[in-house]
N, CA, C and O of each residue as an XYZ file, in Angstrom:
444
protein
N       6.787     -1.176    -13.039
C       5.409     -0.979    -12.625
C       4.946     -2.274    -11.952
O       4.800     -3.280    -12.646
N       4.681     -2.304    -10.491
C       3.921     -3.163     -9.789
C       2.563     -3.890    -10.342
O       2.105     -3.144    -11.208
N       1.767     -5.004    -10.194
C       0.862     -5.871    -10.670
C      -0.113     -5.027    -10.565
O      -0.934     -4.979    -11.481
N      -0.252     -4.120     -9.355
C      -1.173     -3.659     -8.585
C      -1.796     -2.599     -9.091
O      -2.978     -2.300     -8.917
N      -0.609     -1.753    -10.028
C      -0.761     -0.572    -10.919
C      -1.378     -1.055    -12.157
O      -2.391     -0.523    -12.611
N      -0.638     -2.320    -12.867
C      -0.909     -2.729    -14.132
C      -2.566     -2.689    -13.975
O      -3.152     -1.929    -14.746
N      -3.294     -3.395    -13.104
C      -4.120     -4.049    -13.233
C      -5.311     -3.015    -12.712
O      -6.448     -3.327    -13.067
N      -5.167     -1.827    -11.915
C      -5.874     -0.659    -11.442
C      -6.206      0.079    -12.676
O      -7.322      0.587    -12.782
N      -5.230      0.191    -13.722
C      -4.585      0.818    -14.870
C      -5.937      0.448    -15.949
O      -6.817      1.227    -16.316
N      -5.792     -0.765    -16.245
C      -6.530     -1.637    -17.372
C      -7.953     -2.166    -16.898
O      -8.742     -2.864    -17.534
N      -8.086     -1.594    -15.475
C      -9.411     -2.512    -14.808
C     -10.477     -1.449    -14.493
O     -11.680     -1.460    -14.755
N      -9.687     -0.478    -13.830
C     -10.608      0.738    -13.247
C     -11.571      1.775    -13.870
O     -11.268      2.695    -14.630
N     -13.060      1.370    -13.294
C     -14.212      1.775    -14.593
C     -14.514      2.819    -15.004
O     -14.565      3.679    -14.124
N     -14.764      3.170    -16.059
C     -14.343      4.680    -16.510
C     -15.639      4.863    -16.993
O     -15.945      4.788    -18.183
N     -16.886      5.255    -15.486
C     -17.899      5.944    -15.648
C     -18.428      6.897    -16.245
O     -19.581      6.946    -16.673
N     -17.390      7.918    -16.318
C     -18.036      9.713    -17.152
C     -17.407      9.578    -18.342
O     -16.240      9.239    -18.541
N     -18.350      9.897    -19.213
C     -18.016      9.920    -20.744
C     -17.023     10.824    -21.049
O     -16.282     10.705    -22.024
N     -16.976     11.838    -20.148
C     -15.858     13.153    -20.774
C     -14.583     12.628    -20.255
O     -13.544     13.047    -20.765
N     -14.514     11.383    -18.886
C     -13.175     11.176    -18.887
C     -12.526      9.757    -19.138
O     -11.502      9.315    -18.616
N     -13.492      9.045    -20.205
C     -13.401      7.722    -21.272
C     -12.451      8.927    -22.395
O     -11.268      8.801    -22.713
N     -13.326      9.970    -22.792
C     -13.189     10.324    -24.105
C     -12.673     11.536    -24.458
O     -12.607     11.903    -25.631
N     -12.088     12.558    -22.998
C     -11.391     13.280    -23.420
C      -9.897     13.165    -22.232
O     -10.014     12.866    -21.044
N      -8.846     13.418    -22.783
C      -7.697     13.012    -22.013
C      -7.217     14.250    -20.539
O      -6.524     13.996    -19.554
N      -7.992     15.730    -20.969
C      -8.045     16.386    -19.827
C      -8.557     16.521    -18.611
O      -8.313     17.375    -17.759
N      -9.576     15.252    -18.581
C     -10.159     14.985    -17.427
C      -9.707     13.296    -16.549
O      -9.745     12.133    -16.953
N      -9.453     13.683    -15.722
C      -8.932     12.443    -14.862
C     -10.307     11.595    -13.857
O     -11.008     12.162    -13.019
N     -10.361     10.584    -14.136
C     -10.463     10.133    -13.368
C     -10.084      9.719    -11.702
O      -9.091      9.029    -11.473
N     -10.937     10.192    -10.632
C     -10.688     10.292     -9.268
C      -9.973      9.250     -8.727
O     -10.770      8.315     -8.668
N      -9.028      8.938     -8.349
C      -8.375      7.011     -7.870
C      -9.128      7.351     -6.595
O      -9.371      8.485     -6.185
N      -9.524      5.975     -5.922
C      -9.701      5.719     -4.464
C      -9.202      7.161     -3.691
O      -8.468      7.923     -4.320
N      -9.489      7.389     -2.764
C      -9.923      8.287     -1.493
C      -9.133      9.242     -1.927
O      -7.973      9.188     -1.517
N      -9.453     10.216     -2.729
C      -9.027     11.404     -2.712
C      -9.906     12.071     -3.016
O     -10.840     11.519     -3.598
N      -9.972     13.461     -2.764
C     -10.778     14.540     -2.456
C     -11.031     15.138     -3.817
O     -10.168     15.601     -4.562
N     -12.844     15.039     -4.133
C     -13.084     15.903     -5.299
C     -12.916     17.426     -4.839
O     -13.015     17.830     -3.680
N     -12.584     18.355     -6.224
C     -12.275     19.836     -5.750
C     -13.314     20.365     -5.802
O     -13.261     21.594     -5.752
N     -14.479     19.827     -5.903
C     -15.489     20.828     -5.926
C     -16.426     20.804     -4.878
O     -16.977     21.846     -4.524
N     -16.709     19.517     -4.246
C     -18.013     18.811     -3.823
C     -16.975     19.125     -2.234
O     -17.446     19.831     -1.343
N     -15.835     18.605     -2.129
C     -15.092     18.249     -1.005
C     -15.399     16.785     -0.585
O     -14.826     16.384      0.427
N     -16.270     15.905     -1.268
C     -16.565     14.500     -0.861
C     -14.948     13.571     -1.016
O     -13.944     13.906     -1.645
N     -15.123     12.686     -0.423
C     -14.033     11.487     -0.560
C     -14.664     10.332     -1.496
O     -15.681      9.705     -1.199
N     -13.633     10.079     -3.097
C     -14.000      9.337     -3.881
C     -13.796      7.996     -3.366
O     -12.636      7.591     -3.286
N     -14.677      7.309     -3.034
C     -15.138      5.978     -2.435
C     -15.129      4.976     -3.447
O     -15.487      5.177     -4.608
N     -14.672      3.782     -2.944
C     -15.305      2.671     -3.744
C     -17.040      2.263     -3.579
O     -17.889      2.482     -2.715
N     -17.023      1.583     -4.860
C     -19.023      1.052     -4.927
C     -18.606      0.033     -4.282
O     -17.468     -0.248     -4.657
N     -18.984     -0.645     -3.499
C     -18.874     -2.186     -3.275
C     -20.093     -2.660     -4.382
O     -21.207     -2.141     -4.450
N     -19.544     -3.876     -5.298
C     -20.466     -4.621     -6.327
C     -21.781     -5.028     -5.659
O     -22.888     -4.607     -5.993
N     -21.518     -5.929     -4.639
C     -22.207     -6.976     -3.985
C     -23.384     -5.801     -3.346
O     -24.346     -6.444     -2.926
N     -23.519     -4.825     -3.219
C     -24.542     -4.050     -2.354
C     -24.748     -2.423     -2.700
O     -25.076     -1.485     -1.973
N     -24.440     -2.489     -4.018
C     -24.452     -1.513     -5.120
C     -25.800     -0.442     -4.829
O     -25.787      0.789     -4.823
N     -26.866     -1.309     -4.611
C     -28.515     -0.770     -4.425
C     -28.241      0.244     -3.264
O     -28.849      1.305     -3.409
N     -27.382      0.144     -2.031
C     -27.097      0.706     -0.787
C     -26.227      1.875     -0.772
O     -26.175      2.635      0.195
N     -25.562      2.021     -1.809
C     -25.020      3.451     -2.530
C     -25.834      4.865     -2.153
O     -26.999      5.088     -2.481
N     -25.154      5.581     -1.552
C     -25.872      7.031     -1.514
C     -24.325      7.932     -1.294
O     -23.248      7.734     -0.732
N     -25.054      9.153     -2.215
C     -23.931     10.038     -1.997
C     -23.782     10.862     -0.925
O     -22.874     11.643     -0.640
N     -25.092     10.503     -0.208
C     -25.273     11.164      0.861
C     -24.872     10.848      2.016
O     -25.039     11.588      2.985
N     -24.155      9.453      2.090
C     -23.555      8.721      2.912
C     -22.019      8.971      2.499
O     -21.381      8.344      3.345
N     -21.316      9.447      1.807
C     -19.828      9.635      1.237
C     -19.677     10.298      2.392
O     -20.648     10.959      2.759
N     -18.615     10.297      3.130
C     -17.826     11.195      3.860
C     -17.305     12.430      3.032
O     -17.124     12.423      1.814
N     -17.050     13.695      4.047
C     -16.620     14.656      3.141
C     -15.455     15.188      4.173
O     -15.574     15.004      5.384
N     -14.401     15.814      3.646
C     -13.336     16.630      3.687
C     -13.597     17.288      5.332
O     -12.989     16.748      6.256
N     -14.320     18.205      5.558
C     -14.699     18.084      6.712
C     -15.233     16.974      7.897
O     -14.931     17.142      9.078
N     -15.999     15.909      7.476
C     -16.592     14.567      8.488
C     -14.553     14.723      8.682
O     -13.766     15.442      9.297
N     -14.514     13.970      8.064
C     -12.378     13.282      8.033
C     -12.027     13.776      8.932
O     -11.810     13.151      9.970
N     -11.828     15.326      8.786
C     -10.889     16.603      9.811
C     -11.988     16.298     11.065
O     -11.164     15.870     11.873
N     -13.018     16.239     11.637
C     -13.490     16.115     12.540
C     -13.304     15.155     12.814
O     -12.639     15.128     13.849
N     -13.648     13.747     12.252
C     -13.157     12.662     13.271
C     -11.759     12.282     13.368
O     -11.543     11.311     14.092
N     -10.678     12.872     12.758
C      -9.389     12.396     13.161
C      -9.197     13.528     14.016
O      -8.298     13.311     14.829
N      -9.686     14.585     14.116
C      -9.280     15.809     15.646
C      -9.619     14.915     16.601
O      -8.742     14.698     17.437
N     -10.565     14.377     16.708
C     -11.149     13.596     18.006
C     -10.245     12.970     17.939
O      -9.484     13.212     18.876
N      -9.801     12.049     17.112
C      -8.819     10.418     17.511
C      -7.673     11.273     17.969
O      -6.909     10.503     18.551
N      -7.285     12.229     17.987
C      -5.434     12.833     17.771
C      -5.816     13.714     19.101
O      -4.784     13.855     19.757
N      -7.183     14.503     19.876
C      -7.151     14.957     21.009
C      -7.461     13.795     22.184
O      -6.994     13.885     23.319
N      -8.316     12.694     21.737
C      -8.245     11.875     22.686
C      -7.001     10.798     23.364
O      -6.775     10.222     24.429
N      -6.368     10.954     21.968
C      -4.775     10.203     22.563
C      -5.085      8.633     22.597
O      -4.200      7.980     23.152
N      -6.198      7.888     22.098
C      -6.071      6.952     22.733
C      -5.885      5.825     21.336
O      -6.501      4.760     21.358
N      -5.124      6.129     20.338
C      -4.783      5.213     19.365
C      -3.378      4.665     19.153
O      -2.390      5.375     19.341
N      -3.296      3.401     18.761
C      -1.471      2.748     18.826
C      -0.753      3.822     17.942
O      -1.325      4.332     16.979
N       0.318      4.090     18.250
C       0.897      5.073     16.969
C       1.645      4.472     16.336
O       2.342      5.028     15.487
N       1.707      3.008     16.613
C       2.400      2.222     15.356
C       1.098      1.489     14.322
O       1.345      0.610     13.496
N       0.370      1.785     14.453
C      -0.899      1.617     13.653
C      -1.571      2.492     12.600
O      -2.295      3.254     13.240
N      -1.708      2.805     11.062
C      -1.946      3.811     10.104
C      -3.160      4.180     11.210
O      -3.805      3.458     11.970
N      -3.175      5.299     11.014
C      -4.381      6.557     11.878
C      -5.745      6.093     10.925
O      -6.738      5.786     11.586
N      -5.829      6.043      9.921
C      -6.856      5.746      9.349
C      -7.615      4.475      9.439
O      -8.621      4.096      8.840
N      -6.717      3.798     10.532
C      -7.593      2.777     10.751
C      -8.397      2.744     12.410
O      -8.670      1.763     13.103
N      -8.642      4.351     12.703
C      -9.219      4.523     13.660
C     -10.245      5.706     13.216
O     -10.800      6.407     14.062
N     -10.419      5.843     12.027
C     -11.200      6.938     11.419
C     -12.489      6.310     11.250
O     -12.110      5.311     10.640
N     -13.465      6.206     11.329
C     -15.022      5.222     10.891
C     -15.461      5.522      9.831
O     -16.280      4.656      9.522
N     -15.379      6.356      8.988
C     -15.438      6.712      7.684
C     -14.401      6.259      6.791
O     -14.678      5.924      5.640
N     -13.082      6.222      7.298
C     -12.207      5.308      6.438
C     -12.092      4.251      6.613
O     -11.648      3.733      5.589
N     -12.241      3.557      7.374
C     -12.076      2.367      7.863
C     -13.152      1.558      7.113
O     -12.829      0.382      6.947
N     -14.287      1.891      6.648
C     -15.544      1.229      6.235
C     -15.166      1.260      4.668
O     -15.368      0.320      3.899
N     -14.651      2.353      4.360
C     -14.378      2.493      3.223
C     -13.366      1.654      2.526
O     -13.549      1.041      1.474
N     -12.057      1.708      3.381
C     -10.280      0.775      2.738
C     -11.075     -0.717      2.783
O     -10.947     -1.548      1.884
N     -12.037     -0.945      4.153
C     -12.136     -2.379      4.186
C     -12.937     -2.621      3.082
O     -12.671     -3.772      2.734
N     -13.938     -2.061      2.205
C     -14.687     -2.475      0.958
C     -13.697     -2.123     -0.424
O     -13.639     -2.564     -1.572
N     -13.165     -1.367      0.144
C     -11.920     -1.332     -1.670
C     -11.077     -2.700     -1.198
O     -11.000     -3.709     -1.898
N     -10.535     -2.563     -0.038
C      -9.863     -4.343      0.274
C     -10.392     -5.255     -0.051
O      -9.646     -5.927     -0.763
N     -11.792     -5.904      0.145
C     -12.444     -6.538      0.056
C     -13.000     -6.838     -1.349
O     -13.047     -8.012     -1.717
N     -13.434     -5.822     -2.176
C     -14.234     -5.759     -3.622
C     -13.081     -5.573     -4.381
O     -13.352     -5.630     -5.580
N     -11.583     -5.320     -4.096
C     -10.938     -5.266     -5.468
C      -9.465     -6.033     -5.138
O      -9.046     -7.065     -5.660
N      -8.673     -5.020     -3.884
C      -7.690     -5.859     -3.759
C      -7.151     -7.195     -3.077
O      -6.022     -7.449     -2.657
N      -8.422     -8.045     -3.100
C      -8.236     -9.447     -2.400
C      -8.193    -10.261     -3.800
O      -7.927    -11.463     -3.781
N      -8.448     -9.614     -4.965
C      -8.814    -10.268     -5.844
C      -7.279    -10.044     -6.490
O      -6.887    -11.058     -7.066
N      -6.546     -9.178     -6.507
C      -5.884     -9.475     -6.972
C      -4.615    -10.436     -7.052
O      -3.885    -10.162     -6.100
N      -4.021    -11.570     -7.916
C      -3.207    -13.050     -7.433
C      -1.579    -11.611     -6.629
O      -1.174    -10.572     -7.150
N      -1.331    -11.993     -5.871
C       0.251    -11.813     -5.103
C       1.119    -12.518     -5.808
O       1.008    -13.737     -5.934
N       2.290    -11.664     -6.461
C       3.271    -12.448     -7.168
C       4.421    -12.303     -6.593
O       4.731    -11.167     -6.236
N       5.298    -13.365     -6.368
C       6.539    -13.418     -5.312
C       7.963    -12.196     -6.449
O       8.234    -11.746     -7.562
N       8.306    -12.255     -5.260
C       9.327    -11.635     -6.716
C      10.273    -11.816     -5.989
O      10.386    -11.559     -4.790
N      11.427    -12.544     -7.131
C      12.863    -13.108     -7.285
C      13.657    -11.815     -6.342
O      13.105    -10.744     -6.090
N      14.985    -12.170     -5.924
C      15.907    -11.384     -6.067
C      17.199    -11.764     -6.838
O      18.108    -10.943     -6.962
């Protein structure tokens, strides 16, 4: 198990009481799709917490519409992840980058 897991594992905040306290409910990891709402589970950024709206979450549909555009307009590197031409993801990876995984130390590893 990578640092990256350990520490997502033992760190990641476990808001809803039913899924602290009962083991059939999971907690959402970073950008994946709730089944009900169709929203994309986002990070809070700490630092600007007050600026939070759910009404600002991208949803399942925004996504499929703006990556049709990026994939009919043709005009992105294709050696570049696609999601970093999405504006809804892009705002998003850069605040989970920023608020969690910059923090974590990089450990070299032997061969």
């Amino acid at each position: 198990m990578n640092l990256y897991n350990i520490v997502l594992h033992y760190t990641f905040p476990r808001l809803d009481v039913e899924v602290t306290r009962c083991q059939n409910h999971l907690l959402k990891g970073p950008f994946c799709i709730h089944p009900k709402t169709g929203k994309l589970c986002v990070p809070i950024d700490p630092d600007n917490q007050n600026d939070f709206s759910l009404n600002k979450v991208p949803t399942l549909f925004t996504l499929e519409k703006e990556l049709n555009m990026i994939l009919s307009d043709k005009k992105y590197n294709k050696n570049m992840p696609l999601w970093k031409y999405v504006p809804s993801m892009k705002r998003e990876i850069e605040i989970f980058c920023r608020c969690f995984l910059n923090h974590i130390p990089r450990v070299a590893v032997s061969s």
